[in-house]
Chimera marker file (.cmm) of the C-alpha trace (Angstrom):
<marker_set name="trace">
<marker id="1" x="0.000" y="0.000" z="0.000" r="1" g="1" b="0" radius="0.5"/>
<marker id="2" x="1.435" y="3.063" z="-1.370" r="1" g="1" b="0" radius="0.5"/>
<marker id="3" x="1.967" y="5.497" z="1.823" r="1" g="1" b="0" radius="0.5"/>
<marker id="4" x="0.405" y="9.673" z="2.365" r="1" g="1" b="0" radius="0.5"/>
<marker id="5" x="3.939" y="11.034" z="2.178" r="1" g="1" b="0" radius="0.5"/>
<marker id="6" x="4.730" y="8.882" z="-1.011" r="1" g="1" b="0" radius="0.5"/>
<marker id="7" x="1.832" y="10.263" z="-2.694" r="1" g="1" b="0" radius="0.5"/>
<marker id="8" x="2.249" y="13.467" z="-1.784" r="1" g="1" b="0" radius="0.5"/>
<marker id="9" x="6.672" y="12.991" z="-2.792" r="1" g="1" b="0" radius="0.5"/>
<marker id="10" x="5.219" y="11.713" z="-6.365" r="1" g="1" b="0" radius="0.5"/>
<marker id="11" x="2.598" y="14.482" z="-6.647" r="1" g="1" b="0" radius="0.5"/>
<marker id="12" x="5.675" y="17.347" z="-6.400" r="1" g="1" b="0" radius="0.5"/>
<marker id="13" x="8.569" y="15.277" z="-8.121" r="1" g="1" b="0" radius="0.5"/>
<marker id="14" x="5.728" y="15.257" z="-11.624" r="1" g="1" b="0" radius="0.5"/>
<marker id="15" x="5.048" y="19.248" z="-10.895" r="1" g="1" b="0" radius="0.5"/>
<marker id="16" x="8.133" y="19.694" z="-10.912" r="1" g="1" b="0" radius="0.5"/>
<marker id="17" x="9.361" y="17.608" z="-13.992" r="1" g="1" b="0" radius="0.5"/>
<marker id="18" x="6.462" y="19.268" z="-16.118" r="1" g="1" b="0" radius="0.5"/>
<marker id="19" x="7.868" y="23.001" z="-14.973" r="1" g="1" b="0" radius="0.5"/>
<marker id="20" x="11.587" y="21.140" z="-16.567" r="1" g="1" b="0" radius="0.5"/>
<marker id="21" x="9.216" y="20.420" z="-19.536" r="1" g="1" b="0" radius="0.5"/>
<marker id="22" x="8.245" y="23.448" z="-19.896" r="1" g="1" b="0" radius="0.5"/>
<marker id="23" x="11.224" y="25.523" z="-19.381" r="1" g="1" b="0" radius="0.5"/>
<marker id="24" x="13.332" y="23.270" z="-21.633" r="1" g="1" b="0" radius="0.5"/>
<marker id="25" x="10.084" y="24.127" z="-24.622" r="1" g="1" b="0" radius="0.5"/>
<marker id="26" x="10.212" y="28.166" z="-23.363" r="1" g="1" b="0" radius="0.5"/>
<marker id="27" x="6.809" y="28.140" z="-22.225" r="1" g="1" b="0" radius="0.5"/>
<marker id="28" x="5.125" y="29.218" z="-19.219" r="1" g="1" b="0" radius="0.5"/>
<marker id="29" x="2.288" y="27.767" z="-16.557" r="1" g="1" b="0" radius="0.5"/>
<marker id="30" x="-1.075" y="29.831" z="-17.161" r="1" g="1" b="0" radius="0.5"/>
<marker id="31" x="-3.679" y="29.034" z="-14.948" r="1" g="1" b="0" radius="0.5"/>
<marker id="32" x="-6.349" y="28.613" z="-16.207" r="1" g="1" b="0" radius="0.5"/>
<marker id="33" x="-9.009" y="31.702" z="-15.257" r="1" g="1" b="0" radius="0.5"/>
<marker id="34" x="-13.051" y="31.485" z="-15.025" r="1" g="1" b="0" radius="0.5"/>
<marker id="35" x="-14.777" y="33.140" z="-17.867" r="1" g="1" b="0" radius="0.5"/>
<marker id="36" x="-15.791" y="36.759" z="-17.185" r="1" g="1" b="0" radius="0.5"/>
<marker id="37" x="-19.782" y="37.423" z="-16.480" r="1" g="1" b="0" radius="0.5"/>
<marker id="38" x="-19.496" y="39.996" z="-19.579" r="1" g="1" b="0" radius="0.5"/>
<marker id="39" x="-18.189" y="37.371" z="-21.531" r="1" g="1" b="0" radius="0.5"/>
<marker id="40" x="-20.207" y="34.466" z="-20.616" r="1" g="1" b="0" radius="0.5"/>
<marker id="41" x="-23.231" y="37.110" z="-21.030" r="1" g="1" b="0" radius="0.5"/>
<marker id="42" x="-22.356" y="37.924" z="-24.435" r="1" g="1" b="0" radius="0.5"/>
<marker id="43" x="-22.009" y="34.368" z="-25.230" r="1" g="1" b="0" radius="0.5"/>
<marker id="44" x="-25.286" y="33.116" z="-24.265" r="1" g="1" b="0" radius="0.5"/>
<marker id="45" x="-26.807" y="36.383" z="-26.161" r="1" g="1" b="0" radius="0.5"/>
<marker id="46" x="-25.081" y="35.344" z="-29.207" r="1" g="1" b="0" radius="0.5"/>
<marker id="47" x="-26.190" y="31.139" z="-28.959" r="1" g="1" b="0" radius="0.5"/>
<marker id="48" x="-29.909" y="32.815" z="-28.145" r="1" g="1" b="0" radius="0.5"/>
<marker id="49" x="-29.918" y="35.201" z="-31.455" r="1" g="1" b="0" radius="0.5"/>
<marker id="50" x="-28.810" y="32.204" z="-33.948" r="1" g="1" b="0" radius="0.5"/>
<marker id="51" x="-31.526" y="30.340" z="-32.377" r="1" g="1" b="0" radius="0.5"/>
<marker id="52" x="-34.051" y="33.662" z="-32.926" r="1" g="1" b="0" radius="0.5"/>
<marker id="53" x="-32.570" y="34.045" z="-36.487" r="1" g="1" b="0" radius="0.5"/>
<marker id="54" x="-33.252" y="30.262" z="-37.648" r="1" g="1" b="0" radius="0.5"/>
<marker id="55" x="-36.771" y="29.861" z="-36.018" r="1" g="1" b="0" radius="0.5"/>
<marker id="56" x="-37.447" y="33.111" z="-37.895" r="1" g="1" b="0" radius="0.5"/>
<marker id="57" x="-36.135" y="31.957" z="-40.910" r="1" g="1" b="0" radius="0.5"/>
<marker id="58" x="-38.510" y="28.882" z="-40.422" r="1" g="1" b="0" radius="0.5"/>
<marker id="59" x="-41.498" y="30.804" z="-39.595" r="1" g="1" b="0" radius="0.5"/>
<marker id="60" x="-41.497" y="32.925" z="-42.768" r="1" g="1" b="0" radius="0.5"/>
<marker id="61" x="-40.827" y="29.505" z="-44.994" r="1" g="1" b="0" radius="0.5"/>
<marker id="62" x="-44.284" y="27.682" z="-43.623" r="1" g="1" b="0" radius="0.5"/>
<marker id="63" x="-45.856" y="31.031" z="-43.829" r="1" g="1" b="0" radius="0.5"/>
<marker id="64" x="-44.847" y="30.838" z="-47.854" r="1" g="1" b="0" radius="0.5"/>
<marker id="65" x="-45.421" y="27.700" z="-48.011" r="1" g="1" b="0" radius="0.5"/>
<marker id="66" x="-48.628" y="27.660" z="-46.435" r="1" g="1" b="0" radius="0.5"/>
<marker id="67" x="-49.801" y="30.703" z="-48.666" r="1" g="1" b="0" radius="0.5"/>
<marker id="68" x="-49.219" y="28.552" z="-52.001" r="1" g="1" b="0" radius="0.5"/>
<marker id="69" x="-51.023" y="25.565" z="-51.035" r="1" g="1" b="0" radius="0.5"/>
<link id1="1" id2="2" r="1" g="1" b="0" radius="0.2"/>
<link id1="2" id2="3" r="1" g="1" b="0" radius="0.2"/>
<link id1="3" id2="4" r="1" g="1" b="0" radius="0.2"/>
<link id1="4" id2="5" r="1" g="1" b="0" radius="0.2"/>
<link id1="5" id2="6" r="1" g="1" b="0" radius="0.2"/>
<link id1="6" id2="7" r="1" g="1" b="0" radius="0.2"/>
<link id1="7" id2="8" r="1" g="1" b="0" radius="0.2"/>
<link id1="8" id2="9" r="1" g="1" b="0" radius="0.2"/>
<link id1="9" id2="10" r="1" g="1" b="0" radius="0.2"/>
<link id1="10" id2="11" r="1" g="1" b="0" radius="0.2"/>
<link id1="11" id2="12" r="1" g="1" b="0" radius="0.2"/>
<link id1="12" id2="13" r="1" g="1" b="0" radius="0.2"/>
<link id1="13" id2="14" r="1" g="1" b="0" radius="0.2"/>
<link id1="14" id2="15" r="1" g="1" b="0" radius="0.2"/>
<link id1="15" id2="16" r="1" g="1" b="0" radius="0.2"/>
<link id1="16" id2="17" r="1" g="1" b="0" radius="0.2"/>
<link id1="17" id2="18" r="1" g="1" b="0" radius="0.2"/>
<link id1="18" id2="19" r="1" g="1" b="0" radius="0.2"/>
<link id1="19" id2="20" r="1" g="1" b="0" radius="0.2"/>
<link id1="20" id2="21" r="1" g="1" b="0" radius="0.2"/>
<link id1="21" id2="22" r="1" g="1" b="0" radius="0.2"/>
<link id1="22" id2="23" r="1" g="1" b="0" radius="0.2"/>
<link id1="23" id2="24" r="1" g="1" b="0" radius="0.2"/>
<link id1="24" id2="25" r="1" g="1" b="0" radius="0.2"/>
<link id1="25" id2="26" r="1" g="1" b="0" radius="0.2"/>
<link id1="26" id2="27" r="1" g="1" b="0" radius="0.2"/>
<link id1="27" id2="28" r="1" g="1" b="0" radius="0.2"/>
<link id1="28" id2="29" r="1" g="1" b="0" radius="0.2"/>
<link id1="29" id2="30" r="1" g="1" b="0" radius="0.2"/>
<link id1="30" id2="31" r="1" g="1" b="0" radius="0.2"/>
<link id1="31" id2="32" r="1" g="1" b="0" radius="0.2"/>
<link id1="32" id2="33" r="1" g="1" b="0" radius="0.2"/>
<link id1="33" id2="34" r="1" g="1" b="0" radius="0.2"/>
<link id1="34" id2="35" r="1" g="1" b="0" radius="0.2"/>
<link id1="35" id2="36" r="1" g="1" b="0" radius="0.2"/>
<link id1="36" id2="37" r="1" g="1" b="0" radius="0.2"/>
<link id1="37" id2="38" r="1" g="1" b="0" radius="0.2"/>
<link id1="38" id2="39" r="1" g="1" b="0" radius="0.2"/>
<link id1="39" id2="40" r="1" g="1" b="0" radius="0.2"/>
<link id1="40" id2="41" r="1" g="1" b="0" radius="0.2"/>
<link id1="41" id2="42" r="1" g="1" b="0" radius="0.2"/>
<link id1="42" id2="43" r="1" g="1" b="0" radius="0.2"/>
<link id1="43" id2="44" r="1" g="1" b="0" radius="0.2"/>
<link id1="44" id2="45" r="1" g="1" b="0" radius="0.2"/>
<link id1="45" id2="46" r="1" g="1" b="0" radius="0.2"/>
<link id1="46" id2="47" r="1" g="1" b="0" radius="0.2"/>
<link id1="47" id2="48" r="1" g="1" b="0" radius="0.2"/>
<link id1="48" id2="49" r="1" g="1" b="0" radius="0.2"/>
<link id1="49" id2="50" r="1" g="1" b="0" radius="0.2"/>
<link id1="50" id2="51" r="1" g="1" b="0" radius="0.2"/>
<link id1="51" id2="52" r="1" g="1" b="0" radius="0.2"/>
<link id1="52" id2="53" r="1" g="1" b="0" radius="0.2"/>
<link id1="53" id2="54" r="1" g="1" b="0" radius="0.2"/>
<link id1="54" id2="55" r="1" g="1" b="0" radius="0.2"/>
<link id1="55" id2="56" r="1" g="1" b="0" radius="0.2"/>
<link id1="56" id2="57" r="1" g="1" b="0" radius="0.2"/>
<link id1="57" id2="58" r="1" g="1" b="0" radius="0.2"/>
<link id1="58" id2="59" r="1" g="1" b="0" radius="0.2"/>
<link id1="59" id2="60" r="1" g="1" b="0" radius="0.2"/>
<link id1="60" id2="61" r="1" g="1" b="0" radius="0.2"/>
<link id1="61" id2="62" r="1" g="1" b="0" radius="0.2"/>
<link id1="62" id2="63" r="1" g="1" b="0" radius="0.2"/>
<link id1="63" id2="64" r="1" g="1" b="0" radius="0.2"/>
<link id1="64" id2="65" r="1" g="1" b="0" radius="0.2"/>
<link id1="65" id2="66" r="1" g="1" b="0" radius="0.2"/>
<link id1="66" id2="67" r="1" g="1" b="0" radius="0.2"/>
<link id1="67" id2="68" r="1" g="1" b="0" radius="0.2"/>
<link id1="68" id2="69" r="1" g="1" b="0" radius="0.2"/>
</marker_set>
């Protein structure tokens, strides 16, 4: 059975072997950040207007088609 400390001696000998990685390629760590409400707003806006614009788009076909039948 693998011990706490062993874990925890594995955990920080692979942090630190992907910082070597990553030094060696000239890259940097970013941490990852949450999206912004502003952006997460805007997205949801833009996913709701598609959907506006095709139902639209659908609407005015059956009422054309519906008018030449």
């Amino acid at each position: 059975m693998i011990s706490y400390d062993e874990v925890v001696k594995m955990i920080k000998e692979s942090n630190e072997k992907v910082d070597e990685v990553l030094k060696a390629a000239r890259l940097e760590r970013h941490e990852r950040q949450p999206m912004s409400y502003e952006r997460y707003k805007f997205t949801l806006y833009f996913i709701a207007g598609m959907i506006a614009m095709i139902m639209g788009f659908v609407a005015a076909y059956m009422v054309i088609y519906f008018m030449g039948t």
